[in-house]
C-alpha positions in Angstrom: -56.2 99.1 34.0 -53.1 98.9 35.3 -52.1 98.9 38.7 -49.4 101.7 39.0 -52.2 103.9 37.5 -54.7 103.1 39.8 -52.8 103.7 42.3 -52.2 107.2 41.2 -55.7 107.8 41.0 -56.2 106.7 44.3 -54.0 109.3 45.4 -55.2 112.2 43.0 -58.5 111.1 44.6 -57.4 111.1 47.8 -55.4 114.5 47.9 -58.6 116.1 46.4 -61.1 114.6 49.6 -58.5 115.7 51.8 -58.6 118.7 50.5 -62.3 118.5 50.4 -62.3 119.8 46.4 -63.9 117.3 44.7 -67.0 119.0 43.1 -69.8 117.0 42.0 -69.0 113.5 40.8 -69.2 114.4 37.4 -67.1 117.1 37.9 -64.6 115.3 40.1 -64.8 113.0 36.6 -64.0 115.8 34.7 -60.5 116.7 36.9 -59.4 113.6 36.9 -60.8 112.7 32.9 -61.9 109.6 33.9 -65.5 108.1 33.9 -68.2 108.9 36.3 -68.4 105.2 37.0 -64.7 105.0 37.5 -64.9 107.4 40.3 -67.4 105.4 42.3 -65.1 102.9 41.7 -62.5 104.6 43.1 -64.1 105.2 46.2 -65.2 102.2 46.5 -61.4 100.8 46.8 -60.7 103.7 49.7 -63.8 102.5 51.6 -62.9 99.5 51.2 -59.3 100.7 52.6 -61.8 101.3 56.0 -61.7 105.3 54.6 -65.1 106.9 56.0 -66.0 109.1 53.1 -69.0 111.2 53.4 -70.5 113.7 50.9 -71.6 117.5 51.0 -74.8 118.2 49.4 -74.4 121.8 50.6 -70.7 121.9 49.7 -70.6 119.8 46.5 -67.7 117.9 47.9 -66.4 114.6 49.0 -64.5 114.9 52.6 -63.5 112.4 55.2 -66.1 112.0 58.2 -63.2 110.5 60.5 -59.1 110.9 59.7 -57.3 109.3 57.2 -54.2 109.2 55.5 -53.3 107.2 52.4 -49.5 106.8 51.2 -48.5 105.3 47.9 -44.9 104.2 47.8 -43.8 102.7 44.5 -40.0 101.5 43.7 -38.3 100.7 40.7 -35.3 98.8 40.2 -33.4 98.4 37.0 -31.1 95.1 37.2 -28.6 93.7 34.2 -29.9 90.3 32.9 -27.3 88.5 35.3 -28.9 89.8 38.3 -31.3 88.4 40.4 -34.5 90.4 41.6 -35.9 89.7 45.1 -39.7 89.4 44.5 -41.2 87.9 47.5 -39.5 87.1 50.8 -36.7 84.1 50.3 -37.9 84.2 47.1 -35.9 85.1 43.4 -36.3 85.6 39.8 -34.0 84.5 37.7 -34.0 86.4 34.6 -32.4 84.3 32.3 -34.8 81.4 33.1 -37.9 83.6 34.0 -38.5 81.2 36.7 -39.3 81.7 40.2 -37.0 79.5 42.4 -36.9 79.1 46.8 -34.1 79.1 48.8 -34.1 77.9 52.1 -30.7 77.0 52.7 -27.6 77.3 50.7 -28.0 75.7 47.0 -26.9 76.1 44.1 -28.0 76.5 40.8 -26.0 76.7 37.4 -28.0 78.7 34.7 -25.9 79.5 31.1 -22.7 78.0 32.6 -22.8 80.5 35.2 -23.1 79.2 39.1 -25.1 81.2 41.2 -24.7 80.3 45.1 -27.1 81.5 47.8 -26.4 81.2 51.1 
């Protein structure tokens, strides 16, 4: 599975506890169309998060026992070949060589006849 839809589904799963309007846990499959094991996966990764999530026998719902909030920020950045992308801290990818290089102080480094200096 891949991460950027997991993390949706966290948050789909999250706005519906919050909201406390989860249904069942087959029916909380059914809204989301996942599997039935998926969802106790799911919570799973929010308790594991510290979330306290309790369930409603009476209710037929998921809800929080204590507060929490869960934000999922995701950014995209579309760069030209010649460009470098900043993955890590100090760190680069350099798309022409798909390799990941370190700078700690100012180097240089010549890729296709081009020089790239970092300070």
């Amino acid at each position: 599975m891949s991460t950027l839809k997991n993390l949706e589904r966290l948050q789909q799963l999250h706005n519906l506890i919050n909201t406390e309007t989860t249904g069942s846990p087959s029916e909380l499959a059914n809204k989301m169309n996942i599997s039935e094991r998926l969802v106790y996966n799911l919570i799973e990764q929010l308790k594991d998060f510290e979330a306290a999530i309790c369930y409603s026998r009476k209710s037929k719902t998921y809800y929080y026992c204590e507060d929490f909030q869960l934000e999922v920020n995701i950014s995209v950045t579309v760069m030209t070949n010649n460009e470098l992308t900043e993955i890590f801290a100090g760190s680069y990818f350099l798309q022409e060589n798909t390799s990941l290089q370190t700078f700690y102080s100012e180097q240089k480094y010549i890729s296709n006849n081009k020089t790239l200096i970092c300070a």
